[in-house]
ZALO-890076 format. One record per residue: residue in one letter; chain; x, z, y of N, C-alpha, C in turn. Coordinates in steps of 0.2 Angstrom, whole numbers, m for minus. Example, Ala and Ser with C-alpha at 12.3 -4.5 7.8 and 13.67 -1.06 7.14 Angstrom:
[atom 'A' 'A' [66 39 m28] [62 39 m22] [66 39 m16]]
[atom 'S' 'A' [64 35 m11] [68 36 m5] [64 39 0]]
END
This chain:
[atom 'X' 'A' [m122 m51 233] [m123 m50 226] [m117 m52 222]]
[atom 'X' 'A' [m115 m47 216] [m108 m49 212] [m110 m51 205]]
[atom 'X' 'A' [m106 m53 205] [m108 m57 196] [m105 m53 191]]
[atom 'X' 'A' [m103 m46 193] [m99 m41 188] [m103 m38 185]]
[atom 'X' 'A' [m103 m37 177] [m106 m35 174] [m102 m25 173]]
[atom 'X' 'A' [m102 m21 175] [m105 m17 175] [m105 m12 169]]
[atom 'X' 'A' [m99 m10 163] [m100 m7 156] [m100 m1 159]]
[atom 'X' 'A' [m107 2 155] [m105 11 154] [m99 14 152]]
[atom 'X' 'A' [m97 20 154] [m91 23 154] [m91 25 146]]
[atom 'X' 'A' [m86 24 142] [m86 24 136] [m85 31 135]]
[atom 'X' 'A' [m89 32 128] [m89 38 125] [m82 44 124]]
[atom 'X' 'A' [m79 49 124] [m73 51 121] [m74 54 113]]
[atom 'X' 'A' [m82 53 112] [m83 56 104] [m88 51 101]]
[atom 'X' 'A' [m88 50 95] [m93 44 90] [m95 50 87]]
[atom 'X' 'A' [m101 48 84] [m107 53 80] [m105 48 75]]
[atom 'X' 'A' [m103 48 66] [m104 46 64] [m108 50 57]]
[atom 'X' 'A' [m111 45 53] [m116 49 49] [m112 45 41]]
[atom 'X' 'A' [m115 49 35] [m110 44 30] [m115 48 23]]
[atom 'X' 'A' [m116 43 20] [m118 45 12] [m111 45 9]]
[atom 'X' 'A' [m110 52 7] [m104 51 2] [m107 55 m5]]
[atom 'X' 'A' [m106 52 m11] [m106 53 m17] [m101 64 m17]]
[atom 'X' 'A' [m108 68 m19] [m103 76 m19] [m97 76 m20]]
[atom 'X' 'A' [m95 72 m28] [m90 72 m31] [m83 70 m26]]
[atom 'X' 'A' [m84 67 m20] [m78 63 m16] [m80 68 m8]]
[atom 'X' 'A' [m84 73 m9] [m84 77 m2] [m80 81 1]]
[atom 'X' 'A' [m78 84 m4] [m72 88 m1] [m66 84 0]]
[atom 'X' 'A' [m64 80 m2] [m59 73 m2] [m59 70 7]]
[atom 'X' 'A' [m66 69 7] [m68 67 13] [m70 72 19]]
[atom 'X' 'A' [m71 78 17] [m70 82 23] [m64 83 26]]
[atom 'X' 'A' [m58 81 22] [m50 82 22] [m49 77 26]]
[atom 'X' 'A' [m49 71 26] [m48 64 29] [m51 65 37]]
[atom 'X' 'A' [m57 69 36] [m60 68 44] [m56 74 48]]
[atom 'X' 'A' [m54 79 45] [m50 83 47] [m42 81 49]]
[atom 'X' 'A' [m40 78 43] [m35 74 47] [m34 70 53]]
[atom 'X' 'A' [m39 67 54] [m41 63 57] [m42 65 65]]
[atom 'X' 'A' [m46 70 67] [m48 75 70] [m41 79 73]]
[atom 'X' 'A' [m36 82 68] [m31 86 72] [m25 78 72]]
[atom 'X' 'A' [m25 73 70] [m21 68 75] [m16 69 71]]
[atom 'X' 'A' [m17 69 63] [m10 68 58] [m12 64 55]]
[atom 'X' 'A' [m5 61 52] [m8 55 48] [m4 56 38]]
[atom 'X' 'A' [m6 62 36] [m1 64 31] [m2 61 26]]
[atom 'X' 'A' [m10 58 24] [m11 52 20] [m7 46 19]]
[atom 'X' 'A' [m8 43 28] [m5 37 29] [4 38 26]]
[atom 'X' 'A' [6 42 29] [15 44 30] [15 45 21]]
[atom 'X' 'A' [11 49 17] [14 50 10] [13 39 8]]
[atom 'X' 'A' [6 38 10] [8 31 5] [14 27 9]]
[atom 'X' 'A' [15 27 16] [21 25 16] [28 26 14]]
[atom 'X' 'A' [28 32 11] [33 37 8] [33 32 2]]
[atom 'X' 'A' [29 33 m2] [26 31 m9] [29 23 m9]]
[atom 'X' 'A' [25 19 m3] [29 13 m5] [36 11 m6]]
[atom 'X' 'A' [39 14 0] [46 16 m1] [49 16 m7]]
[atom 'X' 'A' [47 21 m10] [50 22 m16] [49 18 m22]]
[atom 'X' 'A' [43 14 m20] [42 8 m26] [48 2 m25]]
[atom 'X' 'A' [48 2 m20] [52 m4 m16] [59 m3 m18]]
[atom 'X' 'A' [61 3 m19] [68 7 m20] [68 3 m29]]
[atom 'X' 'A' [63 7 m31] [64 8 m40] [62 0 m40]]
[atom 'X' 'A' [60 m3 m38] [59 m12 m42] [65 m16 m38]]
[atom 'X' 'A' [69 m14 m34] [76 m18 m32] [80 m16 m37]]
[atom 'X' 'A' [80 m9 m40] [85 m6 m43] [84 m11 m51]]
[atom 'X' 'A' [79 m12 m53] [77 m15 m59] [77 m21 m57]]
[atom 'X' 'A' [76 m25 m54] [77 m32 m54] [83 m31 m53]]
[atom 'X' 'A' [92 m28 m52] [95 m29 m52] [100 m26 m59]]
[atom 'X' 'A' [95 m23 m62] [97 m21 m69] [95 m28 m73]]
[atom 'X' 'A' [89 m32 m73] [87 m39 m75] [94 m43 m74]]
[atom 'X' 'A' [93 m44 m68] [101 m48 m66] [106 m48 m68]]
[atom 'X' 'A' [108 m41 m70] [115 m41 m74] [113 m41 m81]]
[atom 'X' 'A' [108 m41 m82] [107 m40 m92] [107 m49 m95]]
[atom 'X' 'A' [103 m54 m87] [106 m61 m87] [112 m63 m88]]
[atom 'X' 'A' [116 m61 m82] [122 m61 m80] [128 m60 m86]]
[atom 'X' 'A' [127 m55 m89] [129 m52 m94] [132 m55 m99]]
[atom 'X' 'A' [124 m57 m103] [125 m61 m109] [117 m68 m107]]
[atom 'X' 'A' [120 m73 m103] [115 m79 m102] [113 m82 m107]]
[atom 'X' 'A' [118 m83 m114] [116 m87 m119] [110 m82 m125]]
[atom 'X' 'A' [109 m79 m123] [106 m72 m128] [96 m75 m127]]
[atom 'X' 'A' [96 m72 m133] [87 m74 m132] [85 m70 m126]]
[atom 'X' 'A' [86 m64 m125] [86 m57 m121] [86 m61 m114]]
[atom 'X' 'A' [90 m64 m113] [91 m70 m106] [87 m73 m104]]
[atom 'X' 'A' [84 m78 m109] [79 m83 m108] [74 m80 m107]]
[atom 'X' 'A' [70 m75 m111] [65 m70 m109] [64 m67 m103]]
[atom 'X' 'A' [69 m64 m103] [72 m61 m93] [70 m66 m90]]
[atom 'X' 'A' [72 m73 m88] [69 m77 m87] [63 m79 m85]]
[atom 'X' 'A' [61 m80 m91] [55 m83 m91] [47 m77 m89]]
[atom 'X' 'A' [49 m70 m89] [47 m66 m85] [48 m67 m78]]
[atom 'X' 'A' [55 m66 m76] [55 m68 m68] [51 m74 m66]]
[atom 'X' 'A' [51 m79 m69] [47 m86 m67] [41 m86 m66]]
[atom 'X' 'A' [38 m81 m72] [31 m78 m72] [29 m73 m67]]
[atom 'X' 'A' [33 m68 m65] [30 m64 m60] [32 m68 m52]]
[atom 'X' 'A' [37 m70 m52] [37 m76 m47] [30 m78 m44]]
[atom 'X' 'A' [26 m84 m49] [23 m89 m51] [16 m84 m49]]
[atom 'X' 'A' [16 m78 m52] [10 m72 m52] [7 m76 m57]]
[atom 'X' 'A' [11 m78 m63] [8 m78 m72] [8 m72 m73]]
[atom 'X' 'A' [6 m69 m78] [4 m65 m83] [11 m68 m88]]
[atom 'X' 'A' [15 m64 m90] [19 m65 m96] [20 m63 m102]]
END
């Protein structure tokens, strides 16, 4: 007698069931289609997408940078400042 337990052989398909609000249906029949043909054109656009947030906010924190750099004694400065230290911090400024 063996102490092996024994798992059925796993499915190759899920039945799954879903309440989706009409308004979000067609949305959702696109997602499972995706899904089904083995693209990922959603995923790849939002990592597109972050990409280019990542590009545009180095570009501007490095325009902040030089507008400190520039003129440090300027009220414009302190403020630059005092906003970096806040988004830093994750204040509200």
């Amino acid at each position: 007698m063996s102490n092996v337990t024994r798992l059925p052989p796993f499915s190759r398909t899920v039945h799954v069931e879903a309440d989706i609000p009409i308004s979000q249906r067609d949305e959702f029949e696109r997602a499972i289609v995706d899904i089904i043909a083995g693209g990922r054109p959603r995923m790849d656009a939002l990592d597109r997408d972050l990409a280019q947030i990542k590009i545009r906010a180095t570009a501007a924190l490095a325009d902040i940078e030089k507008a400190i750099n520039d003129h440090p004694t300027s009220g414009q400065a302190k403020r630059l400042v005092c906003f970096l230290a806040g988004m830093y911090n994750g204040l509200s400024v």
